[in-house]
C-alpha positions in Angstrom: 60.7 103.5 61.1 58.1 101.1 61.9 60.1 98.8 63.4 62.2 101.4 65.6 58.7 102.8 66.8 57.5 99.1 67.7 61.0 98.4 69.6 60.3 101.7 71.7 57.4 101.1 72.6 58.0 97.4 74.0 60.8 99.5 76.1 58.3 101.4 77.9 56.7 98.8 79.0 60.2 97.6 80.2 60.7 100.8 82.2 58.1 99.7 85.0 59.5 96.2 86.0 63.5 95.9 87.1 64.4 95.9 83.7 64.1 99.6 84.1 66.9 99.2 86.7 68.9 96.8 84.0 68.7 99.3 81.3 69.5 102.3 83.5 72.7 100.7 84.8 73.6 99.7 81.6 73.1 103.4 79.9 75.0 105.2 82.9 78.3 102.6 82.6 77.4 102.9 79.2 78.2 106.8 79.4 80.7 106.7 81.6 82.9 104.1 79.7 82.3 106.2 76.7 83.6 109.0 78.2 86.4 107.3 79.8 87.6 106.0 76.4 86.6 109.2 74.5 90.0 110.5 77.0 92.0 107.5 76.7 91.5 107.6 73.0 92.3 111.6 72.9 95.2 110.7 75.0 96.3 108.1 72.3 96.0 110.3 69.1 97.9 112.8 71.1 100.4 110.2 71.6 100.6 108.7 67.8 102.1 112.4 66.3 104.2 112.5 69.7 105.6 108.7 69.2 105.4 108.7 65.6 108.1 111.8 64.8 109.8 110.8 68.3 110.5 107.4 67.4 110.5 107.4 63.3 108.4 104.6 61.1 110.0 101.0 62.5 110.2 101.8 65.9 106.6 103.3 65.3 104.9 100.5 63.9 107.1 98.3 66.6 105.6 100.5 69.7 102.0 99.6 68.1 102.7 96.1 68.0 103.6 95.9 71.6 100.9 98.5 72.6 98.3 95.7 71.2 100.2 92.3 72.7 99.3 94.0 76.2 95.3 93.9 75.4 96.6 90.0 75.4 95.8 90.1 78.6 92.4 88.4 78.4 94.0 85.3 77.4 95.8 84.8 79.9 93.5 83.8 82.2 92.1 81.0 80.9 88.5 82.9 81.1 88.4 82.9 85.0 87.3 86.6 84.8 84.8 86.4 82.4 83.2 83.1 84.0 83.6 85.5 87.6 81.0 87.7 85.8 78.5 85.2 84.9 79.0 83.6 88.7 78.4 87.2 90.2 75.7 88.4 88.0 73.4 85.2 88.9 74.6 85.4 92.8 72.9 89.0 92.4 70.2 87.7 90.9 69.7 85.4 93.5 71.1 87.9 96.4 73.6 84.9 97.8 76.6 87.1 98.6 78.2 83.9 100.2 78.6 82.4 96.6 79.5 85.3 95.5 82.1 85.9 98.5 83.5 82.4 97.1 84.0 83.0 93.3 85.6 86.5 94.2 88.2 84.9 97.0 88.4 81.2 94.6 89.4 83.4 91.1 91.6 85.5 92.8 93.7 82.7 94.2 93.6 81.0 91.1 95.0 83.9 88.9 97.7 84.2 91.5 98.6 80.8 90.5 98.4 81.7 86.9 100.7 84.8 87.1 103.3 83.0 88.5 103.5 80.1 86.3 103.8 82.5 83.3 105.8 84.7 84.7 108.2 81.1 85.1 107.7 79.8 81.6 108.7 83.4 80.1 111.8 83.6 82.4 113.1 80.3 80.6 111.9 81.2 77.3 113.2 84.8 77.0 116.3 84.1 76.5 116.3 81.6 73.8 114.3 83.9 71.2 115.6 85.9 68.5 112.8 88.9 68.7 114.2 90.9 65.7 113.3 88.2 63.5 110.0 87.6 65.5 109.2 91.1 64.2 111.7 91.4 61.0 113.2 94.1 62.3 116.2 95.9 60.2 117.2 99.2 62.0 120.0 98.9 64.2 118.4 100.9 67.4 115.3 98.6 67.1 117.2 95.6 66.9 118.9 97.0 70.6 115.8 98.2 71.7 113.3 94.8 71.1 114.0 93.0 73.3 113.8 94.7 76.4 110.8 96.3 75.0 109.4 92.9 74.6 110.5 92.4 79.0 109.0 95.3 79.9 105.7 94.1 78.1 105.5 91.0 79.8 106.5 91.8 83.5 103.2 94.9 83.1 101.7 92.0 81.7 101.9 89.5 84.5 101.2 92.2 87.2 98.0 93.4 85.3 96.6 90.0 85.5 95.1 89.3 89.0 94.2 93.3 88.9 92.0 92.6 86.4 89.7 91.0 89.1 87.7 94.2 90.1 87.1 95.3 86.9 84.6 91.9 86.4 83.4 92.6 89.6 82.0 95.9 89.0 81.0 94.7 85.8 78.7 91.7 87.2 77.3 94.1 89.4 76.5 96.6 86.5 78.4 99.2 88.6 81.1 99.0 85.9 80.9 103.3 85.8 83.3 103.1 89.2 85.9 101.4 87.4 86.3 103.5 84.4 86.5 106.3 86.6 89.9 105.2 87.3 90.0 104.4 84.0 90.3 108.7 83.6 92.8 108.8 85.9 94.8 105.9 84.7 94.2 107.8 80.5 95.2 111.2 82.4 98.8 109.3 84.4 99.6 108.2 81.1 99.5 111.0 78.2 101.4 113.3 81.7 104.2 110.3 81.6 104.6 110.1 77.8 105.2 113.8 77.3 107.8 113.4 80.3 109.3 110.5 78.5 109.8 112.2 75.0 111.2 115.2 76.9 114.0 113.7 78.6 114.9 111.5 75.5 113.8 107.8 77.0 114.6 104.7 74.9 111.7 102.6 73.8 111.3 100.9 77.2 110.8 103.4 78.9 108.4 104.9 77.0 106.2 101.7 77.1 106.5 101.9 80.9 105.4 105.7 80.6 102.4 104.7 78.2 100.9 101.8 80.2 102.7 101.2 83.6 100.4 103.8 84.6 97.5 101.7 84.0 98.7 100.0 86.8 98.3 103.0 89.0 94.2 102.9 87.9 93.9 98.8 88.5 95.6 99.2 92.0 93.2 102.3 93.3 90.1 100.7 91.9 91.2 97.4 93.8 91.5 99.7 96.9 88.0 101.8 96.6 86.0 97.9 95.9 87.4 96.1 98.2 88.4 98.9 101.1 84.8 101.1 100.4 82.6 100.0 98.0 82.1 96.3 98.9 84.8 95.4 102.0 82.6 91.7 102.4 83.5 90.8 98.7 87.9 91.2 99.9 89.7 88.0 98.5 90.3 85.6 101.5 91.7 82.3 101.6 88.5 81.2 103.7 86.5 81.7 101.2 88.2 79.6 98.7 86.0 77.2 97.4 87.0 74.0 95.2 83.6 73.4 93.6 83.6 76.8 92.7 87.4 76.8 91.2 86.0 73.9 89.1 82.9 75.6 88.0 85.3 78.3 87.0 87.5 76.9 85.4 84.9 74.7 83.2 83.0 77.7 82.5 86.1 80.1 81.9 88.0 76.9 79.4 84.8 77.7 77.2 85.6 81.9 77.6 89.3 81.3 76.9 88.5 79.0 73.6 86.7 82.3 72.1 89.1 84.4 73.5 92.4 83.4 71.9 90.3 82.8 68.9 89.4 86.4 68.9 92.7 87.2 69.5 93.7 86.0 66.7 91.6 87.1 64.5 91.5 91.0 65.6 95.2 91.4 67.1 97.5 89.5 64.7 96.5 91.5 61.8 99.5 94.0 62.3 101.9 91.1 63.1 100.5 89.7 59.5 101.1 93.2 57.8 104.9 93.5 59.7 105.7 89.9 58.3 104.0 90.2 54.5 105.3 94.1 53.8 107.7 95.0 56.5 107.3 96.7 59.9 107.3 99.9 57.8 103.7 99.4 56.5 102.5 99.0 60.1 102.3 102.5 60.2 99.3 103.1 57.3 97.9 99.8 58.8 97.9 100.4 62.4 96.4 104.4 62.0 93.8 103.2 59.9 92.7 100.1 62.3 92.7 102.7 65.2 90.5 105.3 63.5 88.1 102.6 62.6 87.9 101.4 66.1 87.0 104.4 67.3 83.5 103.1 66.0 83.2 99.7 67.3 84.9 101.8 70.8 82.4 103.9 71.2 79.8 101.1 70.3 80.9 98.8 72.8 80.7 101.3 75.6 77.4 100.2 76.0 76.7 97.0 74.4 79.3 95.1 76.5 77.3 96.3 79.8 74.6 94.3 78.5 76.4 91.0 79.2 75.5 91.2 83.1 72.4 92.6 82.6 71.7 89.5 80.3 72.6 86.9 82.8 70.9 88.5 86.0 67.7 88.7 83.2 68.6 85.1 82.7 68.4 84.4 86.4 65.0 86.0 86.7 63.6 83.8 83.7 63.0 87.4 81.7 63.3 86.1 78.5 60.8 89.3 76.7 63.4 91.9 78.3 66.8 89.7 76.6 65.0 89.3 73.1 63.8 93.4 73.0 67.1 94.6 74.0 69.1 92.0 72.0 67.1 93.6 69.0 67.4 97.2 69.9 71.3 96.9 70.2 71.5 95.0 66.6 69.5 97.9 64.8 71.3 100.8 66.8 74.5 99.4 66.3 74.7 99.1 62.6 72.8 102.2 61.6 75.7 103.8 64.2 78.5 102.0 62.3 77.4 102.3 58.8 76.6 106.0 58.9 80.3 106.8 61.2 82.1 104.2 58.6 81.3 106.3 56.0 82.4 109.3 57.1 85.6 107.8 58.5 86.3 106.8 54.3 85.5 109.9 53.2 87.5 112.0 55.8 90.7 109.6 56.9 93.4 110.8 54.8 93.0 114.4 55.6 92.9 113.0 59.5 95.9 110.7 59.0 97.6 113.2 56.9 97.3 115.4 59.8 98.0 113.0 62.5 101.1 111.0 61.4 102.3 111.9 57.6 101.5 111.8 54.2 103.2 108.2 53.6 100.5 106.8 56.1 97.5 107.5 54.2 95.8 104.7 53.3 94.7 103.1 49.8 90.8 103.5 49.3 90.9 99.6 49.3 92.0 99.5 52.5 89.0 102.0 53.5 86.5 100.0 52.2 87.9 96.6 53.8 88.2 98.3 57.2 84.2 99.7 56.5 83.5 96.3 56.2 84.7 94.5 58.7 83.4 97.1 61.6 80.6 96.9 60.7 80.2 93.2 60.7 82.2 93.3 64.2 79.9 95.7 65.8 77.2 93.6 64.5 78.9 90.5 66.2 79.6 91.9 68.9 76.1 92.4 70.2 75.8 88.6 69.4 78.5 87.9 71.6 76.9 90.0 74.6 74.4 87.8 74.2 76.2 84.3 73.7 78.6 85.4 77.1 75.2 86.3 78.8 73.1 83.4 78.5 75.9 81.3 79.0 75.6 79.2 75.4 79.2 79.1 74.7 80.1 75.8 73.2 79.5 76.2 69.6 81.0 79.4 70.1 84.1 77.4 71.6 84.2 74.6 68.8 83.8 77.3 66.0 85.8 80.1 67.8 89.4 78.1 66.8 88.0 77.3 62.8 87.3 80.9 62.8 91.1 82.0 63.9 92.8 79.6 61.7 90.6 80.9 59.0 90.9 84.4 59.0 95.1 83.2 59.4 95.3 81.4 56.5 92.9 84.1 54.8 95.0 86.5 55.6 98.1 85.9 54.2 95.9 84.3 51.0 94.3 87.7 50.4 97.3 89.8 51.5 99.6 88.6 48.4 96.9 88.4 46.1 95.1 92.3 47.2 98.2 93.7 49.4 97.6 95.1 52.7 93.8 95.5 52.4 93.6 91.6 51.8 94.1 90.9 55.4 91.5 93.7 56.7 88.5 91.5 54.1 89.7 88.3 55.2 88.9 89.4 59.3 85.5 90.6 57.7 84.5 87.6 56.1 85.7 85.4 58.8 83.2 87.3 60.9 80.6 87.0 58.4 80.7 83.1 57.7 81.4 82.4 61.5 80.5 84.8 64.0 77.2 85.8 62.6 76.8 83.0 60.3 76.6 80.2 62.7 77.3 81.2 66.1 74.5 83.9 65.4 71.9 81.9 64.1 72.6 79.3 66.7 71.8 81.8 69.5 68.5 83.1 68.3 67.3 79.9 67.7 67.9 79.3 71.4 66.3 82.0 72.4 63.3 81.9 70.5 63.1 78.3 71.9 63.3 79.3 75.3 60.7 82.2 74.9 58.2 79.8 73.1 58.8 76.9 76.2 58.1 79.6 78.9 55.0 80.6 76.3 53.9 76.8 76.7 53.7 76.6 80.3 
């Protein structure tokens, strides 16, 4: 209690400088993304009973697999959004909007280019693949059904990725509230469109384009209300494409991409792992469980990732008491939120997954306990990484990022013969433990205190 009362109190003395304005931001995106994904998560556990008895138990666990290759989508771009917010929250800081003009115009060209390069290499490389066994697939209708399915992903895939622009934007600017409004809309399209789709008896296909094409629909009107409204003098134009700043992006977003393909592999290929270790059929218990669970680190990083631009503008402004009190706050609130939530989640998960899917999805208490574990390491982590993204320290996060995926890979399959399908749930844990908070962790707070103690000396 002692330590929660001294944290307060050094956050009222925040209140009166613009940290006040930092935190306030932060809480009110913070809300509004939480209530943004408390309605896209609504609309997805009204969707799992819909799709589950619609589409039986491998086609199930094959529409979760594709539903989490498109939050891919962050790979893609080899970091250029993610090194966009750093560039925008600092050309706040600093109140240069033409820098600012030039990142926005310079990324946006550059993920144009992007797009169409992958959109080429998949056009040649589609063809060639045998996606049953990519999946091991035995039911005749998913066999028919895969590979267009896998299309379908890739084309909403390809067009998602320069609309992904004006999501960074608002979030540099900690107005990120604006986007997940559309967000609603986008949550609201698509449980409407999945309803249709079940009605009328659409293939699996379609019912991915009813599920997320309508995200679409959100990117495109939150593009229109940024660029149109909200801030016309920040529009992409080729004038304002810059080649020192593609090169600063690029550098900066190499290091982003690095940790995010790492952490793609370590959080998204667990089902893949499951599908290929016990069939596609134990996707099901798997994939219901992860989502439960993720509710917690969800709900979480509705606020801690709008820390990330308020780090960097703090970073600008040389405010280095205001980074270290809210990096603390956020570790202590986040795992007393996690452990306590985590709990109640293994106590009360089969009776919810009993009710959501079926009876044959109910986890193993194992399983329970691997998953408690590992959130609440990641929500630890991910306050760490807020941190690491905002101050801009990302090459041991980059050199250990790939040791890390490989890792929790090789883990994986390790633990998953030798425990079964709760071996691959520890292995992401531990992974996290030994890496994440281990040494990329430590690293960062060392850095921090050292900054603190230089501005101390002078």
């Amino acid at each position: 209690m002692r330590i929660f009362k001294q944290l307060f109190q050094n956050y009222n003395n925040l209140f009166i400088d613009r940290g006040r304005t930092r935190i306030i931001r932060a809480l009110l995106t913070g809300s509004t993304t939480l209530v943004v994904k408390g309605m896209s998560t609504l609309a997805g556990f009204i969707a799992i009973p819909l799709t589950a008895k619609y589409l039986e138990t491998e086609r199930f666990g094959l529409w979760l697999i594709l539903s989490s290759l498109l939050s891919w989508i962050s790979i893609a771009d080899f970091g250029l959004a993610n090194s966009l917010t750093n560039a925008l929250a600092t050309a706040d800081a600093n109140e240069d909007r033409q820098i600012a003009k030039e990142f926005v115009s310079s990324a946006f060209y550059l993920m144009l280019l992007i797009a169409s390069i992958l959109l080429i290499v998949f056009l040649i490389l589609y063809p060639s693949i045998s996606w049953e066994r990519v999946f091991n697939i035995n039911s005749i209708l998913a066999k028919q059904e895969v590979g267009v399915s896998i299309f379908v992903c890739w084309i909403l895939f390809i067009i998602r990725l320069p609309l992904s622009i004006p999501s960074r934007i608002y979030a540099a600017y900690q107005e990120g509230y604006w986007y997940q409004i559309w967000g609603a809309f986008s949550s609201f399209l698509s449980i409407i469109s999945i309803i249709t789709a079940i009605y009328i008896h659409a293939n699996l296909p379609w019912l991915i384009v009813a599920s997320f094409g309508t995200l679409l629909i959100g990117d495109i009107f939150s593009g229109i209300h940024l660029f149109c409204f909200k801030r016309k003098w920040l529009a992409p134009k080729y004038e304002n494409f810059n080649g020192l700043q593609c090169k600063w992006l690029l550098k900066t977003g190499f290091q982003f991409w690095i940790a995010q393909i790492s952490a793609i592999l370590i959080f998204q290929t667990d089902l893949i792992i499951v599908a290929q270790l016990f069939g596609a059929s134990s996707v099901a218990s798997y994939g219901i469980t992860l989502k439960l669970f993720s509710l917690i680190l969800y709900i979480s990083s509705s606020f801690i990732i709008s820390l990330w631009p308020a780090y960097s503008e703090a970073l600008a402004k040389g405010d280095y008491a205001w980074i270290k009190n809210t990096f603390k706050m956020s570790i202590y609130i986040s795992f007393i939120w996690s452990i306590f939530v985590g709990i109640l989640l293994v106590i009360f998960s089969p009776q919810l997954i009993s009710l959501l899917v079926n009876k044959e999805a109910i986890p193993h208490i194992s399983l329970l306990l691997a998953m408690l574990f590992t959130t609440v390491l990641n929500c630890i982590a991910q306050c760490v990484a807020m941190l690491v993204n905002g101050l801009g320290e990302l090459k041991l996060q980059a050199i250990l990022a790939p040791v890390s995926a490989i890792s929790n890979i090789l883990l994986s399959v390790f633990l998953g013969n030798l425990l079964g399908v709760s071996g691959v749930a520890w292995s992401t844990g531990i992974c996290i433990l030994l890496f994440s908070l281990g040494a990329v962790g430590v690293d960062i707070i060392n850095k921090l205190k050292l900054r603190i103690s230089n501005i101390s000396y002078l």
